[in-house]
C-alpha positions as CSV (number, residue, x, y, z in Angstrom):
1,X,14.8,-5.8,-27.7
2,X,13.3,-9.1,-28.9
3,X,9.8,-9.5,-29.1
4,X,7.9,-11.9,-27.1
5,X,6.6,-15.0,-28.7
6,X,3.8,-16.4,-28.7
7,X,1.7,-20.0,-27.9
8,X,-1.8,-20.7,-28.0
9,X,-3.0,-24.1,-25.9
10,X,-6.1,-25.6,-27.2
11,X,-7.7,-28.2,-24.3
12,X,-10.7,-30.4,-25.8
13,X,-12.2,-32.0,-22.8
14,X,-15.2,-33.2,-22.3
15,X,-16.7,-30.6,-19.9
16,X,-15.5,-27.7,-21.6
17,X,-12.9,-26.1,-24.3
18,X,-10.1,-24.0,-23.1
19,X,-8.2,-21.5,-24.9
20,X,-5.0,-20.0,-23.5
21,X,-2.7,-17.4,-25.4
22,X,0.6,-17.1,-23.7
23,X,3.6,-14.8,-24.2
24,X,7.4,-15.8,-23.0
25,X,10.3,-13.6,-23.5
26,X,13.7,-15.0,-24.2
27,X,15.1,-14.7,-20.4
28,X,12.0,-15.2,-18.4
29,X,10.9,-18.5,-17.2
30,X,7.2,-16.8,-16.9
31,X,4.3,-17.2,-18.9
32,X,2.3,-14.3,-19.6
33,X,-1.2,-15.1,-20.3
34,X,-2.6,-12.5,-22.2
35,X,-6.0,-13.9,-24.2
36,X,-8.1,-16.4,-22.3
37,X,-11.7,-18.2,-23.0
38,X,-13.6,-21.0,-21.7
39,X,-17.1,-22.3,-22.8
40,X,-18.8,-25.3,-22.2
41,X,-17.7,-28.3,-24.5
42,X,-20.5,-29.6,-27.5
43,X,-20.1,-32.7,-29.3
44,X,-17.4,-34.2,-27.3
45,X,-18.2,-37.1,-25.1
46,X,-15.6,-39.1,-22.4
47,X,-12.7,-37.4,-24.2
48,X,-13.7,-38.6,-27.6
49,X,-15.7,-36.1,-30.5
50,X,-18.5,-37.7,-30.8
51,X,-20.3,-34.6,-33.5
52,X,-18.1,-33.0,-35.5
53,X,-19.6,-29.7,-36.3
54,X,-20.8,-29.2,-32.8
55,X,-17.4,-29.9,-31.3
56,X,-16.3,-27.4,-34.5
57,X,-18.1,-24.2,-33.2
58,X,-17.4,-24.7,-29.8
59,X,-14.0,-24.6,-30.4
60,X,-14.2,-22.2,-33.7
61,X,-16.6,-20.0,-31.0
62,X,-13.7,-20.5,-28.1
63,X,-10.7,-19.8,-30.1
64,X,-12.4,-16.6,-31.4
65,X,-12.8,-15.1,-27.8
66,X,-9.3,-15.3,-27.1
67,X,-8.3,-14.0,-30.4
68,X,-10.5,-10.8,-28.8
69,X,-8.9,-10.4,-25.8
70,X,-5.6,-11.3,-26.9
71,X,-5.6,-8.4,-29.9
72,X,-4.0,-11.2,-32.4
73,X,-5.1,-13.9,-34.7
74,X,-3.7,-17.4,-34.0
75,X,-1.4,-18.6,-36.4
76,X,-0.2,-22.0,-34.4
77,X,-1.5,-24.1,-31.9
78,X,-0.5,-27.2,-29.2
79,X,-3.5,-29.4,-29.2
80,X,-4.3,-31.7,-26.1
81,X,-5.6,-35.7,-26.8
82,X,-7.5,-37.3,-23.9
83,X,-9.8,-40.3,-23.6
84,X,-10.2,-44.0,-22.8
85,X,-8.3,-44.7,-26.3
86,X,-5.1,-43.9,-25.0
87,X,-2.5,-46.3,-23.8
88,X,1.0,-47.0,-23.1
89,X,3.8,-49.6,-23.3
90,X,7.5,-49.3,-22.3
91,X,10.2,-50.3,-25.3
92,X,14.2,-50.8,-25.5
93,X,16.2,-49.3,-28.1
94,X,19.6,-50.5,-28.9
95,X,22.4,-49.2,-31.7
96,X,25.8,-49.1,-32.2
97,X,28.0,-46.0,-31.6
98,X,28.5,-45.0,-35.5
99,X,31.7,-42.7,-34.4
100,X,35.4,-44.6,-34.7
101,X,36.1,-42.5,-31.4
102,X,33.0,-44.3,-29.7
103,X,32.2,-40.5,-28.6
104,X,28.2,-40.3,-28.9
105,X,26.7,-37.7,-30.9
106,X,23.0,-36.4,-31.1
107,X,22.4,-38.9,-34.3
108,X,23.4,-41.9,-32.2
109,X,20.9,-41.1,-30.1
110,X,18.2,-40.2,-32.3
111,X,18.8,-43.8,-34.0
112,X,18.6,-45.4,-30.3
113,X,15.3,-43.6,-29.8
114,X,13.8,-44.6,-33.5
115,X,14.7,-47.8,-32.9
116,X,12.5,-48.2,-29.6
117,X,9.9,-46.5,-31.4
118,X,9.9,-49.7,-34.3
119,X,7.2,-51.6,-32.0
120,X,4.0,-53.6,-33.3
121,X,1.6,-51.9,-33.8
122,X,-2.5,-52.1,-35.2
123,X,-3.2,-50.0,-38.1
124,X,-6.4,-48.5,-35.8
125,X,-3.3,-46.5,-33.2
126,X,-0.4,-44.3,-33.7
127,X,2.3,-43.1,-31.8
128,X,1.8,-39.7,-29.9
129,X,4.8,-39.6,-27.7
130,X,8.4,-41.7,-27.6
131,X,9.8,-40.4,-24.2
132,X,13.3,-41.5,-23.4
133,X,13.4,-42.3,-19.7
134,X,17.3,-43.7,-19.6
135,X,20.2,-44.5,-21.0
136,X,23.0,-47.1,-21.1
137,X,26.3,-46.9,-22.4
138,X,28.1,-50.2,-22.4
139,X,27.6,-51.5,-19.1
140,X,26.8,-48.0,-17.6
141,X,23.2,-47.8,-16.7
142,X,21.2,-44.5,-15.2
143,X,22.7,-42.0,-17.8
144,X,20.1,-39.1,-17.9
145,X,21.9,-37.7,-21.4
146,X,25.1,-39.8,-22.6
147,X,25.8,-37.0,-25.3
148,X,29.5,-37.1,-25.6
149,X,30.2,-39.5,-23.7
150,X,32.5,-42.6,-24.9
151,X,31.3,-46.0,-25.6
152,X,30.9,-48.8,-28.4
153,X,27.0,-49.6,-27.4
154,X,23.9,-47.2,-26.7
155,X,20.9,-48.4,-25.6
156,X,17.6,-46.3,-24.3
157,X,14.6,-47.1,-22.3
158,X,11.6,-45.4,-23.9
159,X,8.1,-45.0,-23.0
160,X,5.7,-44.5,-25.7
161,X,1.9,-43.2,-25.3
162,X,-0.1,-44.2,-28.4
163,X,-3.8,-43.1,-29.2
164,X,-6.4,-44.4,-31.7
165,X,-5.8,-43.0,-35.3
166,X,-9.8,-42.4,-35.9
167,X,-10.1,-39.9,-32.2
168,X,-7.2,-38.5,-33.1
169,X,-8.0,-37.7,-36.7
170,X,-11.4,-36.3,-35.9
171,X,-10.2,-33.8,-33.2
172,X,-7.3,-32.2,-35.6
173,X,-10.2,-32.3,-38.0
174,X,-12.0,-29.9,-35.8
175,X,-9.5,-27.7,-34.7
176,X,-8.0,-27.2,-38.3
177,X,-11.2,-25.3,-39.1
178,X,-9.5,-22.3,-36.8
179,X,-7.1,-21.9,-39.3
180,X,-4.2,-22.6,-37.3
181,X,-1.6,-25.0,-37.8
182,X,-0.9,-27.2,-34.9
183,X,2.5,-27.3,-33.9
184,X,2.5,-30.8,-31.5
185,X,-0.5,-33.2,-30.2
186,X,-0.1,-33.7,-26.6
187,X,-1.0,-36.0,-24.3
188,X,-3.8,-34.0,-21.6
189,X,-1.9,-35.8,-18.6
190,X,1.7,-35.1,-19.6
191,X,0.4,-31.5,-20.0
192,X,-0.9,-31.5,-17.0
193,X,2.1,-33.0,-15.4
194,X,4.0,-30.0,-16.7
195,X,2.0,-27.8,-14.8
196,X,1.7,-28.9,-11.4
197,X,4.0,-31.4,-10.4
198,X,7.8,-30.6,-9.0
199,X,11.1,-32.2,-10.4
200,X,11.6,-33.4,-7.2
201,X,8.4,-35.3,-7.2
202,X,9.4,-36.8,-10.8
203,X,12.6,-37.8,-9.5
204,X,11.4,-39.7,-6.3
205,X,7.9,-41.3,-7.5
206,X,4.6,-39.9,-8.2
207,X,1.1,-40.5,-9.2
208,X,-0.7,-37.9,-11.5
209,X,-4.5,-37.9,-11.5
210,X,-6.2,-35.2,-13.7
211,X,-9.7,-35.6,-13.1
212,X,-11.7,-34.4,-15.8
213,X,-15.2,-34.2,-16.8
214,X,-16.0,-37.6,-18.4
215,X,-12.6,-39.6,-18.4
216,X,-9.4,-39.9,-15.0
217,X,-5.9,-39.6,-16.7
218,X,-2.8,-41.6,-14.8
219,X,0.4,-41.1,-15.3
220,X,3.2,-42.5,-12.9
221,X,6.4,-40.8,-12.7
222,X,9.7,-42.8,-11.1
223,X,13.3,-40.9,-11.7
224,X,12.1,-38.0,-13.5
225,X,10.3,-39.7,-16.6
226,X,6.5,-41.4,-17.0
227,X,6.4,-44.6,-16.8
228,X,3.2,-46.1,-16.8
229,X,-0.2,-44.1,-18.2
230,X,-3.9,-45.0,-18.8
231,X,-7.1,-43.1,-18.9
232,X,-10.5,-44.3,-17.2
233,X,-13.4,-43.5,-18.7
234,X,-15.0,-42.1,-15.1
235,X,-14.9,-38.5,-14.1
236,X,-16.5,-35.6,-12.4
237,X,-19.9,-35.7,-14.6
238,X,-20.5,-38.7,-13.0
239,X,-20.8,-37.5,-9.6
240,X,-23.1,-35.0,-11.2
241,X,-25.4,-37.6,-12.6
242,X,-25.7,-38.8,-8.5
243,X,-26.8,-35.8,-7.5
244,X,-29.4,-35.6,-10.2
245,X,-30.3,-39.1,-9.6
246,X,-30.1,-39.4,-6.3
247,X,-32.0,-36.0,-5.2
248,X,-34.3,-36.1,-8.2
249,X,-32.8,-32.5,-9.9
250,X,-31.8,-31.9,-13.4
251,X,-28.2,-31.9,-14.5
252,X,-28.1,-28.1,-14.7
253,X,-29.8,-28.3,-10.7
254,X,-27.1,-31.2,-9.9
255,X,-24.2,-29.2,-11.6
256,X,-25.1,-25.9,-9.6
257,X,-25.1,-27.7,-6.4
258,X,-22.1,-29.4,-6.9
259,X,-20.3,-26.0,-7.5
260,X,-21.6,-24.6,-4.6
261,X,-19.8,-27.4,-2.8
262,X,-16.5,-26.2,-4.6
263,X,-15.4,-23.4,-1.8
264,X,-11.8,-22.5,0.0
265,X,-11.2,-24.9,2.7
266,X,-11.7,-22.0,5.2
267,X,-15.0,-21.0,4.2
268,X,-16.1,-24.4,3.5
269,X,-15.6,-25.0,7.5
270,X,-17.6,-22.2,8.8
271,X,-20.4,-22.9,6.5
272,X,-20.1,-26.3,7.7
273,X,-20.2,-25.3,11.0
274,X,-22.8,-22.7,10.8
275,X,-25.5,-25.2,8.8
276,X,-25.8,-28.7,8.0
277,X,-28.9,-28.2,5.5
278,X,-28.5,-26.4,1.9
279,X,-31.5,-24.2,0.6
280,X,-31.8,-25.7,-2.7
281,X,-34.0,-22.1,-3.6
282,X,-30.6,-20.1,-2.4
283,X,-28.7,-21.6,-5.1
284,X,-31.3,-20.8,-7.5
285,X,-32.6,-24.7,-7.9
286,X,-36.3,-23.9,-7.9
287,X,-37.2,-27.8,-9.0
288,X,-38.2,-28.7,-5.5
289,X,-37.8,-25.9,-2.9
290,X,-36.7,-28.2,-0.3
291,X,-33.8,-28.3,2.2
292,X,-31.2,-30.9,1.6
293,X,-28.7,-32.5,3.8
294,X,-25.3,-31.9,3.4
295,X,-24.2,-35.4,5.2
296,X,-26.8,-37.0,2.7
297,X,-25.0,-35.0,-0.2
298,X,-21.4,-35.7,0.7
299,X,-21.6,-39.3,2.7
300,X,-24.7,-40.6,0.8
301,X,-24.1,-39.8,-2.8
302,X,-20.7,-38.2,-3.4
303,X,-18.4,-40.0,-1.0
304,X,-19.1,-43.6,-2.5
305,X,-18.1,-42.4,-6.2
306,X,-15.5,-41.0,-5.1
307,X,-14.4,-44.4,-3.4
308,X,-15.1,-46.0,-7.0
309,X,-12.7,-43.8,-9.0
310,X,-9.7,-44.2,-6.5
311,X,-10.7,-47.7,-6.5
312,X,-10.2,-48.5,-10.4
313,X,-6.9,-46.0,-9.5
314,X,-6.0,-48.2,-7.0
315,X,-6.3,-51.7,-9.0
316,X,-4.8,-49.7,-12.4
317,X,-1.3,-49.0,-9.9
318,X,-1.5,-52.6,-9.1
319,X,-1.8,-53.9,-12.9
320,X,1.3,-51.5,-13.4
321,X,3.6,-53.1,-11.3
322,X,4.8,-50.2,-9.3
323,X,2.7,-50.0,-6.0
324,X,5.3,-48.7,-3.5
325,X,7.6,-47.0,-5.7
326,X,5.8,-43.6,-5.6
327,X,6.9,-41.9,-2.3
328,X,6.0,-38.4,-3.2
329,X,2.5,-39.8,-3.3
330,X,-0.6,-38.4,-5.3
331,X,-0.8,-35.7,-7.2
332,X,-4.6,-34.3,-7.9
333,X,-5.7,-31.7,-10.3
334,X,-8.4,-31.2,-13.1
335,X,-12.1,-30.0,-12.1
336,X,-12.8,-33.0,-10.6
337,X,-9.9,-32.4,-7.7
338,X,-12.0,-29.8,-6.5
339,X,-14.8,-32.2,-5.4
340,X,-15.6,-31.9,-2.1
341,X,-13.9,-35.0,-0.2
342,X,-11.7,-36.3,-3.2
343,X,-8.6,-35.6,-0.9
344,X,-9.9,-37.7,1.7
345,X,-11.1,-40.0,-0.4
346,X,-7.8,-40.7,-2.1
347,X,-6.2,-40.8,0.7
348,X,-8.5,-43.8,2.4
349,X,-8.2,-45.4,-1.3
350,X,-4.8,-45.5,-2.4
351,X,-3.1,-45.1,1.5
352,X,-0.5,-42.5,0.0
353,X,0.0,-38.9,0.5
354,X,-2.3,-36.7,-1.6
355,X,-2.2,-33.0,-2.6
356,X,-4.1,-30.9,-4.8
357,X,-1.6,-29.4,-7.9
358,X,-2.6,-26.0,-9.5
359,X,-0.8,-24.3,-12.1
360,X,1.9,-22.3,-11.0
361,X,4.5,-19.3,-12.9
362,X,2.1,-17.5,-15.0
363,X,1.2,-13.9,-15.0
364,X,-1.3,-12.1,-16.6
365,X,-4.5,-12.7,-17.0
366,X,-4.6,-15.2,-14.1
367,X,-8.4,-14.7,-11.7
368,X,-9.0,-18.0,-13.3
369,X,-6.6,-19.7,-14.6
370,X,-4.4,-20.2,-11.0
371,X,-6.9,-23.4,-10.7
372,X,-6.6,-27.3,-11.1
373,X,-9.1,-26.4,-13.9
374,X,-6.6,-25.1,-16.2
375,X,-4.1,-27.2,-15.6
376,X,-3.9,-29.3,-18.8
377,X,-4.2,-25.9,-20.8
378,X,-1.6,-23.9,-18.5
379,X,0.9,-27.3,-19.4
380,X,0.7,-27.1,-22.5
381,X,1.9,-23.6,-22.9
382,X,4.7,-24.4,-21.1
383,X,5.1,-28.4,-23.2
384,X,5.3,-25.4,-26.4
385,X,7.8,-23.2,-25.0
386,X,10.2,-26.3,-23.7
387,X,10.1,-27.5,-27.5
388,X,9.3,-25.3,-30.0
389,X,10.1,-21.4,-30.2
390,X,6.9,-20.1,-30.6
391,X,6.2,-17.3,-33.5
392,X,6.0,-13.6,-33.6
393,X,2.2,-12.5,-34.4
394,X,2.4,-9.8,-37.3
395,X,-0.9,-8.3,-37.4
396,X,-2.5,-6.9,-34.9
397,X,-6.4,-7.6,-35.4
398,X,-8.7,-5.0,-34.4
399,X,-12.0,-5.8,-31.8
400,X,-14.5,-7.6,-33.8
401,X,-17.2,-4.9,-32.6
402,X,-14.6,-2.1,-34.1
403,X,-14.1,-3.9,-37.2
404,X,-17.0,-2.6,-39.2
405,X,-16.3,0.9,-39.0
406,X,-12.8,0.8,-39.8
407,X,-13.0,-1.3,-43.0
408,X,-16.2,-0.4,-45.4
409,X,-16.7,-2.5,-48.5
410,X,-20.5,-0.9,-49.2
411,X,-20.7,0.2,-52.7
412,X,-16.3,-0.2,-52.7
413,X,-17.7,-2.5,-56.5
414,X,-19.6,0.2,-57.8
415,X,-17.5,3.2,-57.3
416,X,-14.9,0.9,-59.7
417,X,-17.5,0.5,-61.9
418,X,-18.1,4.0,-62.2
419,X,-14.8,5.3,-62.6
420,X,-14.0,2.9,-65.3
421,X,-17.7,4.1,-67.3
422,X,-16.4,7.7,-66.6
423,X,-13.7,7.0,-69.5
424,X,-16.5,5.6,-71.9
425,X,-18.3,7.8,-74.4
């Protein structure tokens, strides 16, 4: 019986740094989570690493607690890339069949693809993803994969996602200090993508909106492939500065009250029906032991951010040139899904049908994971085991509080020492 292998997801956001250690046998479509950590994110601003040896021992500190619970060290790694650097542009690639018999082989359509990838380009940006959306073969259009198919001309519509060589750089400067080679840089909302939306919603139109800490990732979907993406540099921690603003609390006050918000829709109802006044000194926000509305919270402060974000959405659908062609509607996930209103919000915003997308097929450690939260980290597990194979760990590590006692090196020098003097006269 073949051994399971093995992926580690690294997500850098800008809220916190998630490390996810996932297993997948050969035959099974499910993941099997079995090291997780989370801690909250240092020296990384909208997406971006802003101090290099603070974002360093976050992640170092991150990486480390999964390495615990999982029993392993981490030999290779997916990476995600986020932030307001990234952008996208669609490109044609066109090459003649090289084959007498005009059959197409994989080479043809590499060449097709590396030809939509020769696009102008600054010196500041590279390419993070070439992602063939369709094919044409002569005069056939459509063609999802025209391997072995006849024809004298091959052409391929592409969409490429390119990031800023100088973010990019600094963040695989951090992570390399794990020790870990990384295996792919991934864009956060193509992960994502992975993780929560359905084929069928590719295949008819959709809007992804990962909504993360500092930046909102977009990517549209029409007939199974992205084609449009951006990143706004808005998110969740922006609501969180309203609060602290607006009802005079720190950011640790603001960000407890905000959480508190975050409930299941069911008990979110009775509490809203039982009271409409939060006890600031029940949450443990001693700054001013006051009552606060919860119509003042929601309507006053959170509601018209909310209406902001889904407004710059709305106006970043229309600059793409696709309003109307997403019928499956809007897809939310990240932290800042979980915002109390954002459904409603996006709804009165972008007039489409909206739904909140968590990660789905895992096992394992799961409490925490089965959350829009993880999504970007839970897709990138499953970005790894659609492209690469993964690896076998070798060595099993012992727990870090066990490793002392099994492996001594006090006085190990001096006992050489000795036994070489033994010999002397």
């Amino acid at each position: 019986m073949t051994r399971p292998k093995i992926l580690t997801a690294i997500d850098v956001g800008s809220s916190k740094i998630s490390v996810l250690i996932g297993q997948k046998a050969d035959e099974s479509d499910l993941i099997n989570i079995v090291g997780a950590a989370s801690f909250p994110s240092a020296g990384v601003r909208k997406g971006q690493i802003v101090n290099i040896e603070e974002a360093t021992n976050a992640i170092i500190r991150t990486v480390e607690a999964a390495e615990r619970m999982a029993g392993f060290s981490v030999s290779h790694v997916l990476l995600s890339v986020g932030g307001a650097h990234i952008s996208s542009q669609n490109s044609h690639g066109l090459v003649a069949v090289a084959n007498p018999a005009g059959e197409i082989v994989e080479d043809d359509i590499r060449r097709a693809i590396e030809a939509a990838r020769a696009i102008s380009l600054p010196s500041s940006r590279e390419i993070l993803h070439v992602i063939p959306r369709s094919y044409t073969v002569d005069s056939q259009t459509g063609i999802a994969d025209p391997k072995g198919m006849s024809g004298v001309r091959l052409e391929v519509e592409t969409h490429i996602i390119t990031g800023s060589s100088t973010a990019i750089k600094n963040l695989t400067k951090c992570v390399s200090e794990v020790g870990a080679n990384i295996d792919a840089l991934v864009f956060s909302g193509l992960a994502s993508a992975e993780a929560v939306l359905t084929d069928t919603e590719k295949e008819l139109g959709v809007v992804l909106l990962d909504i993360g800490g500092g930046t909102t990732s977009l990517v549209i979907f029409i007939e199974s492939a992205p084609v449009y993406t951006a990143v706004l540099p808005i998110g969740a921690k922006n609501i969180t500065n309203d609060l602290a603003i607006g009802l005079r609390l720190s950011l640790e006050g603001a960000e407890k009250l905000k959480l508190s918000l975050l409930e299941e829709p069911e008990k979110k109802k009775e509490r809203e029906a039982k009271e409409e006044e939060i006890d600031l000194a029940k949450l443990g926000i001693f700054e001013e032991s006051r009552k606060v509305s919860l119509k003042t919270i929601t309507e006053g402060i959170i509601k018209p951010r909310l209406d902001e974000i889904f407004g710059m959405v709305a106006l970043e659908i229309q600059k793409s040139g696709l309003v109307g062609l997403t019928p499956s509607g809007v897809v939310l996930t990240g932290g800042g899904a979980l915002t109390k209103g954002a459904v409603e919000a996006c709804k009165r915003s972008l007039s489409l049908p909206v739904r909140i997308g968590s990660p789905s097929e895992i096992s394992g450690l799961v409490d925490d994971i089965l959350s829009p939260i993880y999504a970007t980290s839970v897709g990138l597990l499953r970005y790894g085991f659609k492209n690469f194979e993964g690896y076998t760990p070798k060595i099993s590590l012992p727990k870090l509080g066990e490793f002392p006692k099994k492996v001594s090196f006090s006085g190990f020098f001096d006992k050489i020492k000795s036994f070489f003097q033994s010999f002397l006269p």
